[in-house]
C-alpha positions in Angstrom: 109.5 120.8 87.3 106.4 120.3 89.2 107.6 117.1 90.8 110.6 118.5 91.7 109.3 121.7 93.6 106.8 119.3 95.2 109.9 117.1 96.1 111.5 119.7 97.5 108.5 121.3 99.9 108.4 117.5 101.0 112.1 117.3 102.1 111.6 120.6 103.7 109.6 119.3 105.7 111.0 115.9 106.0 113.7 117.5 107.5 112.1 119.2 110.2 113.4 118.0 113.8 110.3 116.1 115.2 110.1 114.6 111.8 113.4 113.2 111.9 113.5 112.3 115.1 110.0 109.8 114.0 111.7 108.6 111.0 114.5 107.5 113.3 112.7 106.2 115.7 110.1 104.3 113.0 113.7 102.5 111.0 114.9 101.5 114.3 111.8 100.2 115.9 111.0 98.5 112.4 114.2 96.5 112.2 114.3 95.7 116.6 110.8 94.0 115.5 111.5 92.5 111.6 114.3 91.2 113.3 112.7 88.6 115.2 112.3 85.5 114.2 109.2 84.2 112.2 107.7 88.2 112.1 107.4 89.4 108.7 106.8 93.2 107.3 102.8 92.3 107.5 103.2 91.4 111.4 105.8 94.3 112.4 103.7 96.9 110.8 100.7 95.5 112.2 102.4 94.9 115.7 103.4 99.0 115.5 100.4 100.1 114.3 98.6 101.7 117.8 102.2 103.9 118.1 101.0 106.0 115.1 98.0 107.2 116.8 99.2 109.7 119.4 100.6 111.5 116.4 99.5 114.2 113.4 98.7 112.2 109.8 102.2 113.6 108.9 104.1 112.6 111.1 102.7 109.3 112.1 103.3 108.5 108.2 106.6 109.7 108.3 106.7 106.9 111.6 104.8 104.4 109.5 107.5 104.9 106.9 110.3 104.3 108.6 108.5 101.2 110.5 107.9 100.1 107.1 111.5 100.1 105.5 112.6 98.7 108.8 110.6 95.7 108.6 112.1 94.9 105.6 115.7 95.0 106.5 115.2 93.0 109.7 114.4 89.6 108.2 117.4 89.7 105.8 119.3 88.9 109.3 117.4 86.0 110.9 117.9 84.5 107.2 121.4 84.7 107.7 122.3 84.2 111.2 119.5 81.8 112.0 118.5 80.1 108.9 115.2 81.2 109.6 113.1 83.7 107.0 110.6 86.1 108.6 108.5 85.3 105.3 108.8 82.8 102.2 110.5 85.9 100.5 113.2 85.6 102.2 113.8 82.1 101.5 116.4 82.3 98.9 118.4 84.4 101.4 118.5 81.4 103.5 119.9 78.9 100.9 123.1 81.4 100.0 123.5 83.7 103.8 123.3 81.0 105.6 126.3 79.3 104.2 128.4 82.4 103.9 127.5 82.4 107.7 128.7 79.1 108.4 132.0 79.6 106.4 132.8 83.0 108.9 131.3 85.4 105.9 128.3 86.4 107.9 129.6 90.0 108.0 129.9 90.1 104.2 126.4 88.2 103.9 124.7 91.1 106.1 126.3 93.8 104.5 125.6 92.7 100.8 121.8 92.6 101.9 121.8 95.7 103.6 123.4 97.5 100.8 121.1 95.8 98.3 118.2 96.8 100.2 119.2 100.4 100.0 120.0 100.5 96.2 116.6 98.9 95.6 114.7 101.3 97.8 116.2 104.2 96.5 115.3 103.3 93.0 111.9 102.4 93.6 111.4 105.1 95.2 112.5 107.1 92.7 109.9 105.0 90.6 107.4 106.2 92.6 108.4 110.4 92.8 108.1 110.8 89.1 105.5 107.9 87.9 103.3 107.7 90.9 101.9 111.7 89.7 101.4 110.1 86.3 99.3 107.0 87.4 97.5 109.3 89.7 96.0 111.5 87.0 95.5 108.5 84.6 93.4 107.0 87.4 91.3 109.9 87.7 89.7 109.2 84.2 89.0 105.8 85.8 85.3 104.9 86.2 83.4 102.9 89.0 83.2 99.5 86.8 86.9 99.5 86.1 87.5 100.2 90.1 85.6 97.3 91.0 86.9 95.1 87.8 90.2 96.3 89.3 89.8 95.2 92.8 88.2 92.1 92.0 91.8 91.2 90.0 93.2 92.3 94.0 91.3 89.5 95.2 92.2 87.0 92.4 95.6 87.5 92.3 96.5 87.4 96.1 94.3 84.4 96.6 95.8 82.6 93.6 99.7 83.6 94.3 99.3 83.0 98.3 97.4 79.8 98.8 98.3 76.4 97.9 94.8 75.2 97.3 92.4 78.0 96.0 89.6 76.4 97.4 91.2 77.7 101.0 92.4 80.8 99.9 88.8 81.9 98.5 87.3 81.1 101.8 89.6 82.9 103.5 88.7 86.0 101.1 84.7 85.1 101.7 85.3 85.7 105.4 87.3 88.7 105.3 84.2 90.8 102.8 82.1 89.2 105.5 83.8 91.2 108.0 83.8 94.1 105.6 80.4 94.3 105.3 79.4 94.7 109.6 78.1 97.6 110.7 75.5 100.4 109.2 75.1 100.3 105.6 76.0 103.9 104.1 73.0 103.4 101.3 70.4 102.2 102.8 71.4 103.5 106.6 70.4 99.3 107.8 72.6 97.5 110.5 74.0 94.9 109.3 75.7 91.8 111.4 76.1 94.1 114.3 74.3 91.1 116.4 73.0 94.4 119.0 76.2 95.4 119.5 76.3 99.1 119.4 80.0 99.2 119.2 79.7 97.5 115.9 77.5 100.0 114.7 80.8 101.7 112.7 82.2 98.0 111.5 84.7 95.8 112.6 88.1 97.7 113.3 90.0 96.8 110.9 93.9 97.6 113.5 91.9 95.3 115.8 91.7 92.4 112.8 95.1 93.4 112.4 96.9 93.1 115.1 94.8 89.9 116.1 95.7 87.7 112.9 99.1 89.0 112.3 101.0 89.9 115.7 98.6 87.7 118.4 98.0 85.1 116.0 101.9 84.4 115.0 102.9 84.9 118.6 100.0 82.1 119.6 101.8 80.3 116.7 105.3 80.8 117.5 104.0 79.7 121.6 102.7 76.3 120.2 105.7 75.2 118.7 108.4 76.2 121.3 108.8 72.9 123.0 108.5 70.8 119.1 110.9 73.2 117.9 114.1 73.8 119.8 115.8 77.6 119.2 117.8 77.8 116.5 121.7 78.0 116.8 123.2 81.9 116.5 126.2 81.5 114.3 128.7 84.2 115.1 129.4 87.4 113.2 132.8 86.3 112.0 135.4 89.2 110.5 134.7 92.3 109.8 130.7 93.7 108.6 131.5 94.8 105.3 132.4 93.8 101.4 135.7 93.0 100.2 136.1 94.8 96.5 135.8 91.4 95.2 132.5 91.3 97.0 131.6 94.2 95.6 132.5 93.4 91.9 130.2 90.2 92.6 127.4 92.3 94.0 126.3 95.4 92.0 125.0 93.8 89.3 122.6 91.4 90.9 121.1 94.7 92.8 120.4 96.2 90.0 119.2 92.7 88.6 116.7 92.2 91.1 115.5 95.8 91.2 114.9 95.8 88.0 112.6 92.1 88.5 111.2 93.6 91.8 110.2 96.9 90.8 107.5 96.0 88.2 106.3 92.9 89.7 105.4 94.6 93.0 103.9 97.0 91.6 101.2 94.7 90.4 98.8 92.8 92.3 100.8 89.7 92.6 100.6 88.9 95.8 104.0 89.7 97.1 107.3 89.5 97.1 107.7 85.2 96.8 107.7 85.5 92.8 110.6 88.3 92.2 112.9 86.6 94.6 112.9 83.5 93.5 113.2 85.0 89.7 116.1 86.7 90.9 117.8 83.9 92.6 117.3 81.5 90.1 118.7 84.4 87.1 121.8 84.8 89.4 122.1 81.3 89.5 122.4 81.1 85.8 124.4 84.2 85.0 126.7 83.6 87.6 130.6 82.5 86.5 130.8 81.0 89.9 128.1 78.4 89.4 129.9 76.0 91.7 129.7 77.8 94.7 125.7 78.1 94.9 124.2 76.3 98.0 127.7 76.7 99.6 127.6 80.7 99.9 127.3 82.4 96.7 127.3 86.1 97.7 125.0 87.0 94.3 122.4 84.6 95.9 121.8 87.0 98.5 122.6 90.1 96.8 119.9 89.7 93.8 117.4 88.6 96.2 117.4 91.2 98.8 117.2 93.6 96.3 114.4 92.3 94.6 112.3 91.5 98.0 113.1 95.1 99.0 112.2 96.6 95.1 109.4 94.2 95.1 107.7 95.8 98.7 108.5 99.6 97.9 106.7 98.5 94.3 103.5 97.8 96.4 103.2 101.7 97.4 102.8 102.4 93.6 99.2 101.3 93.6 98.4 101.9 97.0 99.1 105.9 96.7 97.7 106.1 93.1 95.0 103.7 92.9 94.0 103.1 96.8 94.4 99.6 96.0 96.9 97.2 98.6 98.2 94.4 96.3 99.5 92.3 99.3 99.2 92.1 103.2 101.7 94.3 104.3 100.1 97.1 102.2 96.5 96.0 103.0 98.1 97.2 106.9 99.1 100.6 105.7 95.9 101.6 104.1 94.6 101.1 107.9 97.4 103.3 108.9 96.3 105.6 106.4 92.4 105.4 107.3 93.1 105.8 110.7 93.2 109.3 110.1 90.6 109.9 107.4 93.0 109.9 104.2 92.1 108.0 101.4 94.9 106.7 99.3 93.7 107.4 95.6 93.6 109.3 92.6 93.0 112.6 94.1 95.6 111.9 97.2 98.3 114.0 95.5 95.8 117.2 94.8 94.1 117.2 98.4 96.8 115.8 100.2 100.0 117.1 98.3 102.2 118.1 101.9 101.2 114.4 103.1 102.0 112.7 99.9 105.2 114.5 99.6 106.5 114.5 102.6 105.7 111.0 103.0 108.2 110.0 99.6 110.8 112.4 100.9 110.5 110.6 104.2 111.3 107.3 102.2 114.8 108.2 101.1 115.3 109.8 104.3 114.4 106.6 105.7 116.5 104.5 103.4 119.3 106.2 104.5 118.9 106.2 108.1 118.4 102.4 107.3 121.7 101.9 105.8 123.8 104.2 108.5 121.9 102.2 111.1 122.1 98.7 110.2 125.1 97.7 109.8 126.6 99.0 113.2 123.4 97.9 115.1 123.8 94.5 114.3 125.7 93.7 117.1 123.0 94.5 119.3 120.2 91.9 116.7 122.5 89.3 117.6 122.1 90.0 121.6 118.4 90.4 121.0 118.2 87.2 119.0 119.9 85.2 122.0 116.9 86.3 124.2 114.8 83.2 125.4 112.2 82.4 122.8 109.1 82.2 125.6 110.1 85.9 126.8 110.4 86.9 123.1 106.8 85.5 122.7 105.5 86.9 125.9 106.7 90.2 125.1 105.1 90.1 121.8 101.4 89.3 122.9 101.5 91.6 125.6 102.5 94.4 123.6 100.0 93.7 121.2 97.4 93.2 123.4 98.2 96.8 125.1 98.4 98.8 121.7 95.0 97.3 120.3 93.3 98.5 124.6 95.5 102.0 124.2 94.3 102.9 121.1 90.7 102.5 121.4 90.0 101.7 125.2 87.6 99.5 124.5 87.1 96.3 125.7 85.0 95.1 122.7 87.9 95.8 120.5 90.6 94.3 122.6 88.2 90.6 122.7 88.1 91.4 118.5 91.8 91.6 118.4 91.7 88.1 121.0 89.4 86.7 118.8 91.3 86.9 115.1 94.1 86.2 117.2 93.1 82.6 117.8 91.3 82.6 114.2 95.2 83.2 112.8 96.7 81.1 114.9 94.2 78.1 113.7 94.4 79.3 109.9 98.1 79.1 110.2 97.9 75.2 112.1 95.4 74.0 108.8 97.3 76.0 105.8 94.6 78.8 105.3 96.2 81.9 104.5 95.6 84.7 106.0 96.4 87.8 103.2 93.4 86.9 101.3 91.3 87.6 104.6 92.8 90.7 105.6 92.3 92.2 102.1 89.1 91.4 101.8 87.7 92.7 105.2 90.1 96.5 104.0 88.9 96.3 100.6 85.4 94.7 100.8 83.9 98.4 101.7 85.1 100.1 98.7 84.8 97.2 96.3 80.5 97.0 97.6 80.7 101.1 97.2 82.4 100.6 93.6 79.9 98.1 92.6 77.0 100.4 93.8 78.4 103.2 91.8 78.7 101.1 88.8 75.2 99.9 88.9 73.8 103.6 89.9 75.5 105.5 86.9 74.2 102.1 84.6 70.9 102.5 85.7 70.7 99.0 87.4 72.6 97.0 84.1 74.7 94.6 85.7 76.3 94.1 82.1 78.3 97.0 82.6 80.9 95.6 84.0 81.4 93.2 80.8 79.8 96.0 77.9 82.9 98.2 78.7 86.4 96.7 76.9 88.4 97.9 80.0 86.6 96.5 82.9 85.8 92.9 81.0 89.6 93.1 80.1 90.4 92.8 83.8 87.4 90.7 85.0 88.9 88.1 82.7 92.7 88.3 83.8 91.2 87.9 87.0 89.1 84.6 86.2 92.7 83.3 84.4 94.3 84.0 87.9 92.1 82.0 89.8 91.8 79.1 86.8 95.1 79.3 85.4 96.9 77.7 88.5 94.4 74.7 88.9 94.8 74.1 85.3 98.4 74.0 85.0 98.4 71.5 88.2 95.5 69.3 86.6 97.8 69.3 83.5 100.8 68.4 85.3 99.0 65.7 87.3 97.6 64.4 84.2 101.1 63.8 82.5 102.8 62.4 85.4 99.9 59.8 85.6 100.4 59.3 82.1 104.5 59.2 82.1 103.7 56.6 84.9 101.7 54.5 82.7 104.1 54.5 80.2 105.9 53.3 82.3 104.3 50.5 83.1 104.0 49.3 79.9 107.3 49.8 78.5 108.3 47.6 81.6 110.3 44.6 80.4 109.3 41.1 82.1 111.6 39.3 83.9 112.1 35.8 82.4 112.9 32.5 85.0 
């Protein structure tokens, strides 16, 4: 009953005017960004992120909500019309929406995601109203060395899932605790990497790294490869923008499919959405009775996926509200958002923040449904902003980026930051470095050195703490099998090829003149 009074006080005031009026506005500036090509939920949120400022912690997460839910519809439509995901989870909408497009079922393509998007988000966010108070209290019993042993899996994990070599992805993880670590050290009240820069004193800002690797860094990207890559073509919404009943017979199982795969996986530190997608498409795939038509527009190969990208992202606020941990990049971006204005996500976040909290999930199925309402008619007006010439596209993008990081701060120092990570992203995404790993490290490093320092104050300076209690070795060690376990399996499977080759070889028969 408790969660449901507390549900209620948040839709109360959810559903105050100015807070509807910035959940509208954050769903439709969301999807007018997500909808662009090659920007992803991390990059739109990031891009957004100096608009929260002029606003109270409500209601700039209520903005932040909506920004977030409309990031994740937009790239469902570039996938379909353009052929072109806004991030690898949306890759399996490409291989079924792009299709239907061709074949003049674009309208059926958009509407399937759209709807699958909503079913998803509602669910998980259901997830999160009534298990979210749960975790939250079972994480309060949660010591410093399990924190740390728990972060640390963060690190592993994200590095692991995200990065094709984990050589790369660890040094892109190194560099981002490097940046975690400038500014005046809280224990022992030393400067550290500062360089006599006073306006390092208080660390890096973090919106700066932000907006510089995600927004100026894929705009610098998108800039270099304008002339190599020529615009995609715009396919035409053919027909109506809806579902036949046949469509919808076809559909509402994979939905609940792919919520059902999204949900738990993103709540986990996994390191996105990539896995559940692709789980999903290749389940529909194999449960479908209309096997034939995958790769030539299998409406389930878009449904199931959509639903599990969308599951798989509200998933990611599970930890991030209870634990004050960000399992990916796009989350790693909100707990900014949410530091921006002195609230720590956490254990205690639904006792000394419970009208924040609240209001914050109501917002999300407010949001959801603004979403749905809005989405489908406003498609239309995507396709018109998707014919705009890529170089103005591009232009606007790195001007507006480079304003919000100058508005929000005013300081020059933090606008040559942003500049700076912005050509540091642009040349980790021309050499295959990903950039998740670094942007979770410089968010988390703080509070992973504060965790440790706890650890090792409470153990009186035994650094076998972290191994002496069951819990926290239990993690450390799923941790070391995330980082191991992926270079073993590709040593193994190197390994048998070479020797299925050599077989090979041998078994050859001889040709006889």
């Amino acid at each position: 009953m408790d969660v449901l009074t507390n549900l209620g006080d948040g839709f109360a005031s959810a559903f105050s005017p100015m807070h509807l009026l910035l959940a509208f506005v954050g769903c439709t500036l969301g999807s007018l960004v997500g909808v662009l090509p090659g920007l992803g939920p991390a990059t739109t949120v990031a891009l957004l992120l100096p608009l929260t400022y002029v606003f109270d912690p409500v209601g700039a997460l209520v903005l932040f909500a909506g920004i977030y839910y409309g990031g994740m519809y937009g790239g469902s439509t570039t996938a379909i019309l353009l052929n072109v995901p806004g991030e690898t989870a949306s890759v399996p909408t490409t291989l079924e929406g792009h299709p239907m497009a061709r074949s003049g079922r674009a309208g059926a393509a958009l509407a399937t995601a759209a709807i699958g998007s909503f079913v998803a988000g509602t669910v998980s966010t259901v997830a999160i109203t009534f298990i979210g108070p749960a975790m939250s209290r079972v994480a309060e019993s949660v010591q410093p060395a399990e924190y740390f042993a728990v972060m640390v899996l963060a690190f592993a994990t994200v590095t692991a899932v995200v990065a094709d070599a984990p050589a790369r992805g660890l040094c892109s993880l190194f560099l981002g605790l490097a940046i975690g670590l400038v500014g005046i050290d809280s224990l022992t009240g030393q400067v550290r990497y500062a360089f006599g820069v006073p306006e390092l004193y208080d660390g890096v800002q973090v919106v700066a790294v932000a907006v510089g690797l995600f927004a100026i860094g894929e705009g610098l990207y998108t800039a270099a490869r304008i002339r190599r890559a020529p615009q995609e073509e715009m396919l035409p919404v053919g027909g109506r923008i809806g579902m036949s009943r046949e469509d919808w017979r076809r559909s509402w199982k994979p939905w609940l499919r792919g919520t059902a795969i999204g949900l738990p996986i993103g709540s986990l530190p996994a390191g996105g959405a990539e896995i559940p997608t692709f789980l999903s498409y290749n389940l529909e795939r194999r449960l479908s009775r209309h096997k034939k038509q995958f790769g030539k527009g299998a409406i389930e190969g878009v449904a199931g996926p959509e639903a599990a990208n969308n599951a798989a992202f509200s998933g990611v606020l599970m930890p991030l509200l209870t634990l004050g941990i960000p399992t990916s990049a796009t989350a790693s971006v909100l707990l900014i958002a949410f530091q921006m204005y002195d609230v720590q996500p956490g254990p205690q976040l639904f006792q000394t923040q419970s009208a924040l909290v609240w209001t914050l999930i109501a917002s999300l199925y407010i949001g959801n449904v603004m979403l749905l309402v809005l989405n489908l008619p406003l498609i239309p007006l995507w396709v018109k902003l998707l014919r705009l010439p890529r170089p103005l596209l591009t232009a606007g993008i790195l001007v507006f980026a480079t304003l919000g990081v100058y508005a929000l701060s005013q300081n020059a120092v933090d606008l040559g930051i942003a500049v700076v990570f912005g050509i540091l992203g642009f040349l980790m995404r021309r050499t295959g470095y990903p950039v998740a790993p670094l942007i979770l490290g410089a968010v988390l490093g703080p509070m992973t050195e504060t965790q440790f320092r706890r650890a090792l104050t409470f153990s009186e300076g035994d650094w076998t703490v972290f191994f002496t209690r069951p819990l926290s070795a239990a993690i450390l060690f799923l941790a070391l099998a995330a980082l191991v376990g992926p270079v073993a399996v590709r040593s193994l499977r190197g390994r048998s090829g070479r020797t299925e080759g050599a077989s090979d070889d041998r078994t050859e028969p001889t040709s006889v003149t």
